[in-house]
MIROBA-158460 format. One record per residue (C-alpha): residue in three letters; x, z, y. Coordinates in steps of 0.1 Angstrom, whole numbers, padded with zeros to 4 digits, always signed. Example, Ala and Ser with C-alpha at 12.3 -4.5 7.8 and 13.67 -1.06 7.14 Angstrom:
2
ALA+0123+0078-0045/SER+0137+0071-0011/
***
This chain:
312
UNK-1437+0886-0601/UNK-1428+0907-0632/UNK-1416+0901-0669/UNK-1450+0889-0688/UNK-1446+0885-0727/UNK-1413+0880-0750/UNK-1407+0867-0780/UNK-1381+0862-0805/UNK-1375+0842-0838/UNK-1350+0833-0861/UNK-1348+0811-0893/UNK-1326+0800-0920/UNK-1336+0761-0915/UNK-1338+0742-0947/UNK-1302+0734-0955/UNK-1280+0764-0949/UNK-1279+0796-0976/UNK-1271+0823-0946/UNK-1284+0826-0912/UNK-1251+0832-0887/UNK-1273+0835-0857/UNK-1284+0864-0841/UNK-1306+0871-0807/UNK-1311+0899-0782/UNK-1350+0900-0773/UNK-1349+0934-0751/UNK-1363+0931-0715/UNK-1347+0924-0692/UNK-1316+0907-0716/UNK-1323+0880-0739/UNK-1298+0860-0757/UNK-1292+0834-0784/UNK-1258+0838-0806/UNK-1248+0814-0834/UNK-1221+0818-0850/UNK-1193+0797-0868/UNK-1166+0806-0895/UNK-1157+0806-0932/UNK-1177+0829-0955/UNK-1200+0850-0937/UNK-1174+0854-0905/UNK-1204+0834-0886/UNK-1222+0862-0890/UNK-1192+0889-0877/UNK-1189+0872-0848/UNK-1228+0866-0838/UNK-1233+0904-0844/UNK-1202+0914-0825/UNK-1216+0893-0799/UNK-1252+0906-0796/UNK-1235+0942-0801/UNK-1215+0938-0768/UNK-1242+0922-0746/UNK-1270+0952-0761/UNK-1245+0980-0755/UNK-1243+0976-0718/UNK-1279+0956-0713/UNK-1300+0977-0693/UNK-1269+0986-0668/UNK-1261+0948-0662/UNK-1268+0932-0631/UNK-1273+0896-0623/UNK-1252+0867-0641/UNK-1215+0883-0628/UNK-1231+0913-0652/UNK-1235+0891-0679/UNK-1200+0871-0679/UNK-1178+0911-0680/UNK-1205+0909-0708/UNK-1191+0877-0725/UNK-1156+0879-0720/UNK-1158+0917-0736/UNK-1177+0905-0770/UNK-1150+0874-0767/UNK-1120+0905-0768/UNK-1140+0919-0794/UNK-1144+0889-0819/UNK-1107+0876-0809/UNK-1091+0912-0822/UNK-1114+0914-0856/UNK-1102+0879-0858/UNK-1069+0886-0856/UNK-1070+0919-0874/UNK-1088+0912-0901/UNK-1076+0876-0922/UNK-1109+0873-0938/UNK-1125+0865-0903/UNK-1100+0844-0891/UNK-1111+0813-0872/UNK-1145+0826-0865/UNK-1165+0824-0830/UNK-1198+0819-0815/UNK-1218+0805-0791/UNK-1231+0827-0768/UNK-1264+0823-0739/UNK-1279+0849-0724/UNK-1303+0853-0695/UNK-1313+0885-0673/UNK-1342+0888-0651/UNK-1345+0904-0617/UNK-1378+0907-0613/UNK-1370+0925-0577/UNK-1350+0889-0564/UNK-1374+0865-0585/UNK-1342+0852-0606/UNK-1329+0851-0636/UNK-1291+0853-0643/UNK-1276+0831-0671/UNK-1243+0830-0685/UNK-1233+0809-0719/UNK-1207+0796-0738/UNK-1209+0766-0764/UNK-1238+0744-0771/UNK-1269+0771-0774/UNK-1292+0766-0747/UNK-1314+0781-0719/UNK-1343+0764-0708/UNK-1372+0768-0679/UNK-1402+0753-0683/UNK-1426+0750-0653/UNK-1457+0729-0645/UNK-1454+0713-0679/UNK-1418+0703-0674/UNK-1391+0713-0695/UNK-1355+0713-0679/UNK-1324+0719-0695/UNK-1304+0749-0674/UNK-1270+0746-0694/UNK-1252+0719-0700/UNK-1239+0720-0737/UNK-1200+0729-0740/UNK-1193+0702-0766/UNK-1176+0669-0778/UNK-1211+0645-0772/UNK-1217+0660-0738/UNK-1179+0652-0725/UNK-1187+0621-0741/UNK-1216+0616-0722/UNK-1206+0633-0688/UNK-1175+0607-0689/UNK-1199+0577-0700/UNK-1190+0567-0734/UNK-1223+0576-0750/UNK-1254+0575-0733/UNK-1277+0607-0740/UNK-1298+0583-0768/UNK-1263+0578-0784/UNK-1250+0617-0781/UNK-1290+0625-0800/UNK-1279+0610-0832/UNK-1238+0611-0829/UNK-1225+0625-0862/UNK-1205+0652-0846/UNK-1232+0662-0819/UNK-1228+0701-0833/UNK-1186+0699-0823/UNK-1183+0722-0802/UNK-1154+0726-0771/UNK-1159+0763-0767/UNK-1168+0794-0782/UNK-1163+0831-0780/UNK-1134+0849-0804/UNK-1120+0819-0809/UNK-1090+0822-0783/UNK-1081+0855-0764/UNK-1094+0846-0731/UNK-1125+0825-0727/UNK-1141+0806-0697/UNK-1177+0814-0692/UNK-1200+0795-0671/UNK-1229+0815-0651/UNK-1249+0809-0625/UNK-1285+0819-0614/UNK-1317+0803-0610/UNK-1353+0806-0590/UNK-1382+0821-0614/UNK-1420+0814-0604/UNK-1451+0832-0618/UNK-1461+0808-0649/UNK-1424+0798-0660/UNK-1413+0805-0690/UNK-1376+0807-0699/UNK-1364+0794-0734/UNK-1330+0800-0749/UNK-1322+0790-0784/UNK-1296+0781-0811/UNK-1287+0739-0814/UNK-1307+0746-0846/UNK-1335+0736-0827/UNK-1322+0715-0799/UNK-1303+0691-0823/UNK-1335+0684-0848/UNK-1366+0687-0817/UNK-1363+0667-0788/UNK-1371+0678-0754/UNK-1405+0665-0745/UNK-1420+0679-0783/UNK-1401+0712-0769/UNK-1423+0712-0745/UNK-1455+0700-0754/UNK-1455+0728-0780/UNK-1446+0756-0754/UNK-1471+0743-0733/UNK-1500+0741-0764/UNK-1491+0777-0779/UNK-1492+0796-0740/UNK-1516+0819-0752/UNK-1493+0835-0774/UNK-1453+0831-0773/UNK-1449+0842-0806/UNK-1469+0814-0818/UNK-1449+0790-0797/UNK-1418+0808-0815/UNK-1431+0802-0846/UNK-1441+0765-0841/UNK-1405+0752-0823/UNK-1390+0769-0860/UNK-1415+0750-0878/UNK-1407+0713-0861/UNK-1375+0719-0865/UNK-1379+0728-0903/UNK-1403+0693-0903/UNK-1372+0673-0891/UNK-1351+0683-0915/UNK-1338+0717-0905/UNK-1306+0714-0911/UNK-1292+0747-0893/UNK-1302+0780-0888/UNK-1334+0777-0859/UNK-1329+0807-0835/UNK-1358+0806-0806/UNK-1361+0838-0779/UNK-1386+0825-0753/UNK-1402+0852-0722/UNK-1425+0844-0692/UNK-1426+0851-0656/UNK-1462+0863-0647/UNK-1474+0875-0611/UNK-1477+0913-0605/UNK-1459+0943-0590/UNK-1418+0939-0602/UNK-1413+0975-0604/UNK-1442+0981-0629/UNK-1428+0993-0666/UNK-1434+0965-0693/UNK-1455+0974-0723/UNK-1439+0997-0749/UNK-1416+0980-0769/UNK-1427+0994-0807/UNK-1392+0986-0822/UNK-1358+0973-0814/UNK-1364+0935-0809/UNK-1323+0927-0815/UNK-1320+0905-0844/UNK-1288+0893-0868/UNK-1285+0874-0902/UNK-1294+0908-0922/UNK-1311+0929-0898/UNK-1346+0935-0920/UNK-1348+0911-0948/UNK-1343+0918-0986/UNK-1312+0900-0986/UNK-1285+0878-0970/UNK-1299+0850-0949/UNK-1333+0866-0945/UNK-1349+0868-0907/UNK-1374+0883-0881/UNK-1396+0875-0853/UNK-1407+0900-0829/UNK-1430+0899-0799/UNK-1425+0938-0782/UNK-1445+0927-0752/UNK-1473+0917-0768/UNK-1489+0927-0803/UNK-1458+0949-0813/UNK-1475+0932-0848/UNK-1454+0936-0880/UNK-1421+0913-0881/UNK-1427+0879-0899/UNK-1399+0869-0924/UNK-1381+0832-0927/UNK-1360+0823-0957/UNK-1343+0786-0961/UNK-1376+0770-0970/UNK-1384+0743-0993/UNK-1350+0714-0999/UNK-1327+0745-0990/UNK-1324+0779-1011/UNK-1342+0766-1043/UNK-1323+0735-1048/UNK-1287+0753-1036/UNK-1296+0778-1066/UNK-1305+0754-1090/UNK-1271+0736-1084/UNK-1250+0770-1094/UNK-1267+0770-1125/UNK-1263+0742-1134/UNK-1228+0740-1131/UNK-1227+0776-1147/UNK-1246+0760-1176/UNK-1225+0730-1174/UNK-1193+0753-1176/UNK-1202+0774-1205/UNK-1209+0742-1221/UNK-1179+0729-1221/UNK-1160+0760-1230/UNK-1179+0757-1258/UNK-1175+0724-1269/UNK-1131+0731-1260/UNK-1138+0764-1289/UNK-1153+0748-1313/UNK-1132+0717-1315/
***
């Protein structure tokens, strides 16, 4: 078995003004970062993330590899953090998964409520189990997983990197079969698509994974998309493990600002495949626009009322 196609996708959802996630789409390490914080720390901290994991990628071995990995880009975040007042507070979630094509497994390590996936035969299953308030909740029996779908504080988190100097990391690996293909993505998506429409559009776009990128970003945006939508999705294909992938045209490592025309602005990339021109994502329609439209009018409203306090 060997790496087949990779894909990677990230939006501003319909709500938010900035995107603070950011992914790693660069065989054999992907990963999914979102981050959290006043202003745009979200952002620090996704980067800083993604920056740690990329710097070492390609020298990491299996999911041990990937949790020195973790707890390195958790020092990193915790000292800006510290350091710098501005960025105080701020964290991120944190999944990332490594193939060994030679083994047939694929290491994952993650922290916070981002998620890894594997679907096979059709069936999606969840690989992580979501490091927050709803899922304690549930684990302990209080809600049942119906409940914890719809809970108002389903995105409260129990653990994140940078936000405490030492972090707990859970990793472990997993069996990967010619035809699966591995999902990780940001709760942007998880929290506004359930898990069977997960998979029945994986399942429909096969052809092309960054279609199937592309289509999770849109039903999230359809139900409401009220966070940034971060998707990295790769398949296992049969074939000789120690052949080279495709060239890969560009880097395929993605933040908040990493090619659009301004804060908040996105990429998809699929190296494996096409190597095609990125495609952009903005906040979409009931997000930017509106959020715009509500500054000015309250600028308007301002200057009108400094003028009515002059003239009196």
């Amino acid at each position: 078995m060997r790496l087949g196609s990779a894909a990677g996708v990230t939006d501003t959802g319909r709500r938010r003004l900035r995107n603070e996630d950011a992914f790693i789409c660069e065989p054999p390490l992907f990963a999914v970062a979102d981050g959290m914080g006043g202003a745009r720390a979200g952002e620090i901290a996704a980067g800083l993330a993604a920056a740690a994991l990329e710097e070492a990628g390609a020298e990491t071995r299996g999911a041990e590899g990937i949790t020195a990995l973790l707890v390195e880009a958790n020092r990193r975040i915790w000292e800006r953090s510290v350091q710098d007042p501005a960025t105080a507070g701020m964290g991120t979630t944190v999944t990332a998964a490594l193939l060994d094509a030679a083994t047939g497994t694929v290491g994952v390590a993650h922290v916070g409520d981002s998620r890894a996936y594997r679907l096979r035969g059709g069936a999606l299953e969840q690989l992580t189990t979501d490091h927050s308030l709803v899922a304690e909740l549930v684990e302990s029996g209080v809600l049942s997983p119906e409940e914890a779908e719809r809970h108002p504080q389903r995105s409260a988190i129990t653990r994140a990197l940078g936000t405490e100097a030492t972090v707990d990391v859970d990793a472990f690996t997993v069996g990967a079969e010619p035809g699966d293909v591995f999902l990780i993505c940001s709760d942007g998506l998880s929290n506004m698509v359930s898990d069977d429409e997960i998979a029945a559009v994986v399942s429909e776009a096969r052809g092309s994974l960054a279609d199937a990128g592309e289509a999770l970003v849109s039903a999230a945006n359809a139900h409401g998309g009220e966070d940034n939508i971060t998707v990295v999705l790769f398949e296992i294909v049969a074939g000789d493990p120690e052949a080279p992938p495709p060239s890969v045209p560009a880097p395929a490592t993605a933040t908040a600002d990493g090619v659009g025309d301004g804060p908040g602005e996105t990429q998809s990339a699929e190296p494996l495949a096409s190597g095609g021109p990125l495609r952009r994502h903005g906040a979409g329609a009931g997000g930017r626009l509106p959020a715009i439209l509500l500054i000015v009018a309250v600028l308007v409203l301002g200057i009108l009322v400094l003028y009515w306090g002059v003239s009196r």
